[in-house]
N, C-alpha and C positions, 0 to 999 in steps of 0.2 A: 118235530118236523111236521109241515102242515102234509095235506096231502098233494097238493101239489108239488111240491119239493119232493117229497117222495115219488111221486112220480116220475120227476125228471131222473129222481136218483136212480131210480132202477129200468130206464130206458138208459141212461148211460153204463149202468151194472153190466146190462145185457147187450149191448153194444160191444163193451170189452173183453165181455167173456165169450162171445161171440167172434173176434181176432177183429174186431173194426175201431180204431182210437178216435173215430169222429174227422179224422184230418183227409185232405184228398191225398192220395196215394204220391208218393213220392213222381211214378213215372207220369203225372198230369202237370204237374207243378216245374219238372223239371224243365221240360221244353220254354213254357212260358219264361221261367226264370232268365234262360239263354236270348227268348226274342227281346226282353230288356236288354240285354245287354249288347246286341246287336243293335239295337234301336237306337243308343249311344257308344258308339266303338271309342269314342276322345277320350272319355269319362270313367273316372273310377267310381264304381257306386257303392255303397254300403246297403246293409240288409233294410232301412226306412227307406231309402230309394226304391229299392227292389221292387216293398212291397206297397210306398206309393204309386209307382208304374203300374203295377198289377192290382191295383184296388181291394187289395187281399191283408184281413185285418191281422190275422197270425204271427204277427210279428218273431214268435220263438221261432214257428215253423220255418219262416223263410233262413235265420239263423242257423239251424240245424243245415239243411238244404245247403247253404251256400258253403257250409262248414265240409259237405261230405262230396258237394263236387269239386272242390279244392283236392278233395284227397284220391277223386277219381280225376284228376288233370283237366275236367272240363271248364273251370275257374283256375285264376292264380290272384294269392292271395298280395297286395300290394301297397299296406300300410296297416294297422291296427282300424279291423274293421270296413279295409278298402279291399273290392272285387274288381278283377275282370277277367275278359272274356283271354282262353287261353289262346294261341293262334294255331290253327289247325293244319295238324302235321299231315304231311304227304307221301 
C-alpha cells in the first residue's frame, strides 16, 4: 500500500473507531428525504429518484433510509422498490 492509500486507510480507521461511518447522520438526511417526497405527492419514487432529487451520491444510504422510515410509518412502501410519502395522521 502506497502511502497515500494508507493514509486514507487510517483516517477512515480513525474515523470509525471514533463512532463516525463517514455518512451524514440519519436525522439530516431524513427531513430532506420527506421534502422529495412532498415535492412530488402523485409520484411513487424509488430510492435513484430520491437520490437524484437530492444530488446525493449514496445510493445504499438512501436504501437503508428509505428501508427504516418504512418501518417507522413515515414512508409506505408501494411496489418493489416504490416509496411514498405516508398521509399524516391526526
Amino acid at each position: 500500500m502506497d502511502s497515500a492509500g494508507a493514509n486514507c486507510f487510517n483516517t477512515r480507521f480513525t474515523a470509525l473507531a471514533a463512532g463516525h461511518s463517514g455518512l451524514e447522520p440519519s436525522s439530516s438526511v431524513d427531513p430532506e428525504i420527506m421534502r422529495v417526497f412532498h415535492r412530488f405527492p402523485d409520484r411513487y419514487l424509488g430510492p435513484r429518484d430520491v437520490a437524484a432529487a437530492m444530488d446525493y451520491r449514496d445510493l445504499a444510504h438512501i436504501r437503508m433510509r428509505l428501508s427504516r422510515m418504512v418501518k417507522s410509518k413515515k414512508l409506505k412502501r408501494v411496489g418493489h422498490g416504490r416509496y411514498m410519502a405516508n398521509a399524516p395522521s391526526n
